[in-house]
C-alpha positions in Angstrom: 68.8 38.4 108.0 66.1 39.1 105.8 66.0 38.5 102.2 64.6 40.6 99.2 63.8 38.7 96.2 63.2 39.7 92.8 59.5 40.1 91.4 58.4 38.1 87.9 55.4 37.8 87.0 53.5 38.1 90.3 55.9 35.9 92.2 58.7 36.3 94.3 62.4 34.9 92.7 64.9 33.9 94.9 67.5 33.4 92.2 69.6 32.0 95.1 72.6 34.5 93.4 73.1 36.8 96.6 74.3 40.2 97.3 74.4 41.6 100.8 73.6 44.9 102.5 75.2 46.6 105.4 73.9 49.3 107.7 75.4 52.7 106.2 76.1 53.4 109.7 78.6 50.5 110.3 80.0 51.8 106.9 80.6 54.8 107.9 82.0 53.9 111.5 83.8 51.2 110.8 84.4 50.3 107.1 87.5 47.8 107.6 85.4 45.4 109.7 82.1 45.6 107.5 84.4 44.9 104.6 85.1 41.6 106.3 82.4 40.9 106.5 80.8 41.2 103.4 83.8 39.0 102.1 83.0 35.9 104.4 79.4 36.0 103.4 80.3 35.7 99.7 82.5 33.0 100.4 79.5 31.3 102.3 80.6 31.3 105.5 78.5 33.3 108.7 81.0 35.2 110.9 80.2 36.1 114.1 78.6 39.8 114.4 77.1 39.7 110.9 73.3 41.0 111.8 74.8 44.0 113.7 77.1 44.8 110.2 74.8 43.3 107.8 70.8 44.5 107.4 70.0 42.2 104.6 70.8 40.2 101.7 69.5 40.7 98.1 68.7 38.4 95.1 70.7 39.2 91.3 68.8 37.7 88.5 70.2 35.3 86.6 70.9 34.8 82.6 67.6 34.3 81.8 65.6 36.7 84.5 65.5 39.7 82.9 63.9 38.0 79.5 60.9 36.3 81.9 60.4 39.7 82.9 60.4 41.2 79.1 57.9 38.5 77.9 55.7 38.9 81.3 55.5 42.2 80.9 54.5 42.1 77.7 51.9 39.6 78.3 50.5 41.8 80.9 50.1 44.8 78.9 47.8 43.3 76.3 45.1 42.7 79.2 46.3 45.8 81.1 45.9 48.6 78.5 42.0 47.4 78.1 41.6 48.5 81.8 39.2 52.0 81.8 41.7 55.3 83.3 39.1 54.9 86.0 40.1 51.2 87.2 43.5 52.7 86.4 43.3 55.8 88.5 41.7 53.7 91.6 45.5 51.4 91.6 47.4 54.9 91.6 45.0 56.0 94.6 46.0 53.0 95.9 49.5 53.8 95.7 49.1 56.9 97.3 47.2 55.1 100.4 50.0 52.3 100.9 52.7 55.1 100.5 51.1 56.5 103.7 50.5 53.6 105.4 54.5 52.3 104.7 56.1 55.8 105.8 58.4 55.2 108.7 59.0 51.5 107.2 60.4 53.4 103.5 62.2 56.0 105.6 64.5 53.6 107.5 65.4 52.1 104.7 66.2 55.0 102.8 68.7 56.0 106.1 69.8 52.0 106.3 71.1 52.7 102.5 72.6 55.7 103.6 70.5 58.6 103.1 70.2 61.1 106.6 66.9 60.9 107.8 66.4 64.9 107.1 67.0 63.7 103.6 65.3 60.8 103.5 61.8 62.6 105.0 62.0 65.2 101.7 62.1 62.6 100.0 59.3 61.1 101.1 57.0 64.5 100.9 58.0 64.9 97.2 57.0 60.6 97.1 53.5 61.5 98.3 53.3 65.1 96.8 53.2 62.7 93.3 50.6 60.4 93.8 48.2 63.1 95.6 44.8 62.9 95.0 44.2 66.1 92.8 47.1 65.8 90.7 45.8 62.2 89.8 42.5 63.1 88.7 44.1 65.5 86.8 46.6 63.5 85.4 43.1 61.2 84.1 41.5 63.8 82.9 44.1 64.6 80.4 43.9 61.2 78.6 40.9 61.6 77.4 39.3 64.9 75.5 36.2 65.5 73.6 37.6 68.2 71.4 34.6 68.9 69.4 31.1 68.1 67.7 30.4 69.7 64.3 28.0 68.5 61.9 27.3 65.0 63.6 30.8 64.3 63.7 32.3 63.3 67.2 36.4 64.4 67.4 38.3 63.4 70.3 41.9 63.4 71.4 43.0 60.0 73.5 46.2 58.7 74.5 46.9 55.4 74.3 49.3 53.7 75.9 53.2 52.7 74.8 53.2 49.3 76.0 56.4 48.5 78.4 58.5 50.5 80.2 61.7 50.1 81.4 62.7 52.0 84.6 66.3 52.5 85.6 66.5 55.1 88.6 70.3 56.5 89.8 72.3 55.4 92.4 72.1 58.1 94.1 68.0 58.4 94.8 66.7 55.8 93.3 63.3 55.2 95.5 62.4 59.1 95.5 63.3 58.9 91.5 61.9 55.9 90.8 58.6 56.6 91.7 57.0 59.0 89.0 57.9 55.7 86.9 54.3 54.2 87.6 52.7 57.0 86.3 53.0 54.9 83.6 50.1 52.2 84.6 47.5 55.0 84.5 48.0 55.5 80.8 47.6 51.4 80.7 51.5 50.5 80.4 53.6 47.5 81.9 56.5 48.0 84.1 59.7 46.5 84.3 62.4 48.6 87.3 65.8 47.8 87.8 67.4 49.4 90.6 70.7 50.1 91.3 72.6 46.9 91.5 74.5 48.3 95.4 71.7 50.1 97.0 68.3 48.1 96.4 66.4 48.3 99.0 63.9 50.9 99.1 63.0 50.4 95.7 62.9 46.8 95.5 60.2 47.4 98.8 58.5 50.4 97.0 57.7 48.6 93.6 56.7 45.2 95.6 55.3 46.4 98.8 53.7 49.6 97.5 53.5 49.9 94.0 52.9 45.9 93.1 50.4 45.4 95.9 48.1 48.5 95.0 48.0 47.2 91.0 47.1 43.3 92.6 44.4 45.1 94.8 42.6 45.9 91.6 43.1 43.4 89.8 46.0 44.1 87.6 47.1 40.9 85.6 50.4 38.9 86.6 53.2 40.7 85.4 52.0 44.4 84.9 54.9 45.2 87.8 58.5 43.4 87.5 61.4 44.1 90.0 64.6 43.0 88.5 68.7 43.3 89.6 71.8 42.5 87.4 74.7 43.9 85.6 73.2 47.5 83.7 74.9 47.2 80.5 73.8 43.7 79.7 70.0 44.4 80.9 69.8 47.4 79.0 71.6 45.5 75.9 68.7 43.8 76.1 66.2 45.9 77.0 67.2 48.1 73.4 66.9 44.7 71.7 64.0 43.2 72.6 60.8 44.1 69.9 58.0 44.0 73.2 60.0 46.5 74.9 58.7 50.2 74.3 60.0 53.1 76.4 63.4 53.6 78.7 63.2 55.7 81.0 66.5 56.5 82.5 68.2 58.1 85.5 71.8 59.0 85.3 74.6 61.5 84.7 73.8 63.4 81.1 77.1 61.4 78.9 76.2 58.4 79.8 72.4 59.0 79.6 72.4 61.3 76.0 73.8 58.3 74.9 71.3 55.7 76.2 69.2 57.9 74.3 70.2 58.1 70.9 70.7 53.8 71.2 67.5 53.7 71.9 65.9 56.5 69.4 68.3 54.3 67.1 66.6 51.0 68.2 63.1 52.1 67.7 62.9 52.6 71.7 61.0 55.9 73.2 64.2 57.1 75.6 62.6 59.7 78.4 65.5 61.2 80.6 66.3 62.1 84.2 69.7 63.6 83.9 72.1 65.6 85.2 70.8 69.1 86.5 72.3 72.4 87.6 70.3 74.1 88.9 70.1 77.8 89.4 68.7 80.5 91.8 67.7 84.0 91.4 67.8 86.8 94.4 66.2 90.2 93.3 67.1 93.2 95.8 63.4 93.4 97.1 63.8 89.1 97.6 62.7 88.0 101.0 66.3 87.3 102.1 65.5 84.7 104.6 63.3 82.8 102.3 65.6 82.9 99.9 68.7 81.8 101.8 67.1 79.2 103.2 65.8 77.5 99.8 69.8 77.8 98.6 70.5 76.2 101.9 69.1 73.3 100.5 71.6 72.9 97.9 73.9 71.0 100.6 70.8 68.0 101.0 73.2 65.1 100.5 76.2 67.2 99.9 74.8 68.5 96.9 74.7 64.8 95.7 71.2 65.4 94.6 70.0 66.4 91.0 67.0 69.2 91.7 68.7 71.4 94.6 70.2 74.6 94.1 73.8 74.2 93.2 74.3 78.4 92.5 72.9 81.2 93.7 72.8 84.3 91.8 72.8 88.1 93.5 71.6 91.7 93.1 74.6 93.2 93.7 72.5 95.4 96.2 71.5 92.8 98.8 74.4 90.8 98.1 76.6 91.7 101.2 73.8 90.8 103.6 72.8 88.0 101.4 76.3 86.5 101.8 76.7 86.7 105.4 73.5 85.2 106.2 74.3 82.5 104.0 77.7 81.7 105.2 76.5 81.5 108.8 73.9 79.1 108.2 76.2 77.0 105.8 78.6 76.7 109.0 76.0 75.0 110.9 75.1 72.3 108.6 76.4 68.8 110.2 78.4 65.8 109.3 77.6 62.9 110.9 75.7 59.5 110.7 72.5 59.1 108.7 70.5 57.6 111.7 71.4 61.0 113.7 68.3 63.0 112.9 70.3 66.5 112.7 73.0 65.3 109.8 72.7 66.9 106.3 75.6 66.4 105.0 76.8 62.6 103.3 79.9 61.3 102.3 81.3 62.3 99.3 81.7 60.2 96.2 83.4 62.6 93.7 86.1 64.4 96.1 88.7 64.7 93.5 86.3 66.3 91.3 85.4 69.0 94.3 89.1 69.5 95.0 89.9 70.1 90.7 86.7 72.5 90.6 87.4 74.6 93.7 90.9 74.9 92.8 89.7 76.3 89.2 87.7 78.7 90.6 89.6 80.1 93.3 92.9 80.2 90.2 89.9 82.6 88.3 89.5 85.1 90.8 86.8 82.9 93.1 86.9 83.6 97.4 86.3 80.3 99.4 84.5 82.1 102.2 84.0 78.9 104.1 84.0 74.7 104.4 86.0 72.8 101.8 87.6 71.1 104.6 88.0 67.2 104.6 86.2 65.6 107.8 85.3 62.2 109.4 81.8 61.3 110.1 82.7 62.8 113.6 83.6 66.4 111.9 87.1 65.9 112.6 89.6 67.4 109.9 90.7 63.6 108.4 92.9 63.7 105.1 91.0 60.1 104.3 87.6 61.7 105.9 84.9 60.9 103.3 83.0 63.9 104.2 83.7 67.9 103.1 82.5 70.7 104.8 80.0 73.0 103.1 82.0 75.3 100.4 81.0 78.3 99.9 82.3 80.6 97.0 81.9 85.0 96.7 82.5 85.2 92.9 82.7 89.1 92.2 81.6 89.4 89.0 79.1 87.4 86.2 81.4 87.2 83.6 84.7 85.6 85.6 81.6 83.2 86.6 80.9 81.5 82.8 84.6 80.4 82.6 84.3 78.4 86.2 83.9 74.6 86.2 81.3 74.9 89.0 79.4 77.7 87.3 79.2 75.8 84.0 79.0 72.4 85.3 77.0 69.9 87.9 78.6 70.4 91.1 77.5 67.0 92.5 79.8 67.6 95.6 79.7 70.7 98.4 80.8 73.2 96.6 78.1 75.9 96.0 79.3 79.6 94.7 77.9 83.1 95.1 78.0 84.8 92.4 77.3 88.9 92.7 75.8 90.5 89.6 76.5 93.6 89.2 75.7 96.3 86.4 78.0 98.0 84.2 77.8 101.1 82.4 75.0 100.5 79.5 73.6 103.6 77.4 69.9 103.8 77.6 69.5 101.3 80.3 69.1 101.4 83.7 71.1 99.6 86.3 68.3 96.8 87.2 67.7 96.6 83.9 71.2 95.4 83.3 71.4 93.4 86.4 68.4 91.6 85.6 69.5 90.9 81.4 73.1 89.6 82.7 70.8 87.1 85.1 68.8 85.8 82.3 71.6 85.3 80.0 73.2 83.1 82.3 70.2 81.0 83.6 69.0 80.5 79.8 72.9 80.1 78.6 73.0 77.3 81.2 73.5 73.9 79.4 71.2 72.1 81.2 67.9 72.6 82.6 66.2 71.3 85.4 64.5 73.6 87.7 65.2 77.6 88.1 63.8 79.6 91.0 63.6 83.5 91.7 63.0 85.0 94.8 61.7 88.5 93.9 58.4 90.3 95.0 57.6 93.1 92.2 55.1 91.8 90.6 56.1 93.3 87.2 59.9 92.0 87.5 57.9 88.5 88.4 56.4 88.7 85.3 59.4 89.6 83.2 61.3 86.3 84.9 58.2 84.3 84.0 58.3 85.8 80.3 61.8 85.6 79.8 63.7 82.3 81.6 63.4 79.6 78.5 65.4 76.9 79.9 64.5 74.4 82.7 61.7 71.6 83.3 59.9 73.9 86.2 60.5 77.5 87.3 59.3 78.5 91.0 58.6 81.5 91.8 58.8 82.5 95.9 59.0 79.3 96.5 61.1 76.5 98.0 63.4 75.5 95.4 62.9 71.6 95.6 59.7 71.8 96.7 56.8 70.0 95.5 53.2 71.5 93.8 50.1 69.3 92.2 49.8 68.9 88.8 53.3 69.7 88.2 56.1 67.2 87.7 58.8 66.9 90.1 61.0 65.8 87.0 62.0 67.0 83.7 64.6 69.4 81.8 65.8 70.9 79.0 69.5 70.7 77.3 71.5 68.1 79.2 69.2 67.2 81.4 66.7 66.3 79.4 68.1 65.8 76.0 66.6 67.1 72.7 63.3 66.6 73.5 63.8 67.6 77.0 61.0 69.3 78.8 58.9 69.0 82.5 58.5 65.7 82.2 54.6 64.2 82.6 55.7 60.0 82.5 51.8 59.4 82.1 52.3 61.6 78.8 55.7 60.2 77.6 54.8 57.0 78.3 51.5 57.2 75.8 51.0 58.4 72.2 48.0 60.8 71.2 45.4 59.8 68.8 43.1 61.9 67.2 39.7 59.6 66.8 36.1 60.8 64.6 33.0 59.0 65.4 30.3 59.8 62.7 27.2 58.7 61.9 25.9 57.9 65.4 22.0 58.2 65.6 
């Protein structure tokens, strides 16, 4: 059984404090026996048929772990933030390299941890999408800008960098998530990550195998990288406490996290946050339907257990019949079944009686469950104690019976995706589209939080008038797959919930660094 230790200071802790894995497979299949297991192994005994239950065991800091990793981060960062954005830039080329290099190995332990492989390879894309070559020479070039020369005066704008980060991804993705976090080293920051204290693995190999490695390579001091693991509440007690720390960034549902942010505003800590999203998606009548029901289609990845996919679509009430039944169809052939299986999409559900409370809310408004909602096991069966549901999908007739819906107004982080057709009434001096496309707006921009929006439309002047008039949301794609990845854009960031008050597409090189305007006269 292989062990993963913690990472301070540039060497492996084994703490000796142990937590143990098991295949999400043998979860799944057999939950009562891997149970067991895991119970005998805390006790410190080795039953028989552990390695085929158990993939690995894990290492939790101790009392003290998380301060080591405070002061050697800190320690780092006053040699690291001398290093040139060109030294900088080589490590996150470096990162990029090793990312390639570790694929298949990052992959399976994404689907060990429970994620289907279908899953687990868009994850990787948007991984490597990140840490491309372009978008990182980009990224450098902003740090840096000659902004003028008048009158033998030299004016630049630089960013300098924060000092350390903390990094706390979500349970849910917290590899794919965690990630953009070393952005931070190329504005010259230190880095401490905690992951998720039941489902480790990926990151702990990301930041050591990947991330740590490419920052040695170069020469990066001890320190700059620190893997930790522990209870959250007291780490980040101490992380808001501390007078070395500089920045939280932080993963996690938007009432827990708005509040992680004002402690930290409060403590004199920079809080940037990955929250909650709700994402929403815009068909035009002239949309390319198949495009377009494919990139809501994508809105069951995970069960809908993931923040950026589509989680509503919304309809011209002209191609909406056609729309529907496309959709539908497709949504029936989405498959339960075991993460290893190459052909599952769908995982098991973690908030099924929030799914039951919201479908029942919106079919008591006037909402049409057209298909799924059904409890299965991993097997598709109909199981009343199956942990998977069946792909919902809701016809919801008319905009405004929409805003008073729970899974119209709120995250749906469960299977439940609704329809909604939109449809013009009566309006003096306006035509119909016009209507149509001022009731779609209204929504999208009334929508409380704001991660990505998408529109699938191909008049070029109704384009423009989406692109002029959608406010809300960290990235808006237009034609385009609607958790897809582009350069020089961030996968990340939001407004309202999602992001907070100073929510926004989120560049961590930029949040992580502070601009200073510099003069140099004089020079001969």
């Amino acid at each position: 059984m292989e062990t993963y230790k913690l990472l301070v200071n540039g060497r492996d802790i084994d703490t000796g404090c142990y937590e143990y894995f098991p295949y999400a497979d043998k979860t799944v299949t057999d939950l009562h026996e891997t149970l067991r297991i895991l119970r005998e192994l805390h006790a410190g005994r080795i039953p028989s048929r552990s390695d085929e239950f158990v993939f690995a065991r894990y290492c939790v800091g101790k009392e003290d772990t998380n301060q080591e990793a405070i002061s050697a981060a800190y320690e780092a960062y006053k040699r690291f933030r001398h290093f040139p954005p060109s030294r900088r830039l080589k490590i996150m080329n470096e990162v990029h390299r090793l990312l390639l290099a570790h694929k298949e190995e990052l992959i399976n332990l994404m689907v060990i941890e429970g994620h289907p492989r279908r899953l687990s390879e868009w994850e990787f894309i948007g991984m490597e999408a990140v840490f491309q070559a372009e978008t990182m020479s980009f990224y450098k070039s902003e740090l840096v800008r000659n902004v003028g020369d008048e009158n033998g005066e030299l004016r630049y704008c630089v960013r300098k960098a924060d000092g350390v980060i903390c990094v706390s991804p979500p349970k849910n993705a917290p590899a794919s998530n965690s990630i953009i976090g070393a952005h931070a080293l190329l504005g010259g920051n230190t880095i401490i990550v905690k992951p998720p204290l039941h489902a480790p693995l990926s990151t702990i190999f990301l930041w050591r195998d990947i991330i740590h490695e490419a920052a040695r390579r170069h020469g990066a001091p001890d320190g700059t990288i620190n893997i930790i693991l522990g209870n959250s509440k007291v780490i980040t007690d101490e992380w808001l406490s501390s007078p070395y720390i500089s920045d939280l960034l932080f993963f996690g549902d938007s009432h827990q996290g708005l509040d992680i942010g004002l402690r930290a505003f409060q403590a004199g800590k920079k809080p940037i946050l990955e929250l909650s999203g709700n994402d929403m998606l815009i068909v035009w009548k002239d949309a390319d339907l198949e495009g377009a029901v494919s990139s809501l289609l994508d809105g069951f990845l995970g069960s809908t257990q993931i923040c950026m996919v589509p989680k509503k679509g919304l309809i011209h009430e002209d191609v909406y019949e056609e729309f529907e039944s496309r959709f539908v169809k497709r949504a029936g052939s989405l498959t339960v079944g075991l993460p290893s299986n190459p052909d599952t999409c769908l995982t098991p559900v973690a908030k099924i009686p929030e799914f039951c409370e919201a479908l029942e809310d919106a079919r008591r408004k006037g909402a049409v469950l057209l298909c799924g909602g059904e409890r299965v096991n991993h097997r598709g069966e109909p199981d009343e104690k199956g942990t998977f549901i069946t792909p919902a999908v809701l016809r919801i007739r008319d905009i405004d019976q929409a805003r008073s819906m729970k899974c119209v107004q709120e995250e749906n982080f469960f299977p439940l995706l609704p329809l909604i057709r939109v449809s013009a009434p009566a309006v003096p001096g306006e035509s119909k589209d016009e209507v149509i496309f001022s009731r779609m707006v209204d929504l999208v921009n009334s929508n409380p939080y704001g991660l990505r929006v998408s529109a699938w439309v191909r008049s070029r002047p109704t384009i423009y008038k989406f692109v002029k008039q959608i406010q809300t949301g960290g990235l808006l794609r237009i034609n385009a797959r609607h958790v897809g990845f582009s350069g020089c854009l961030s996968s990340h960031g939001g407004t309202g919930r999602t992001g907070g008050p100073y929510g926004e597409m989120n560049y961590v090189w930029q949040k992580t660094t502070h601009l200073q305007g510099i003069t140099v006269a004089g020079l001969t």
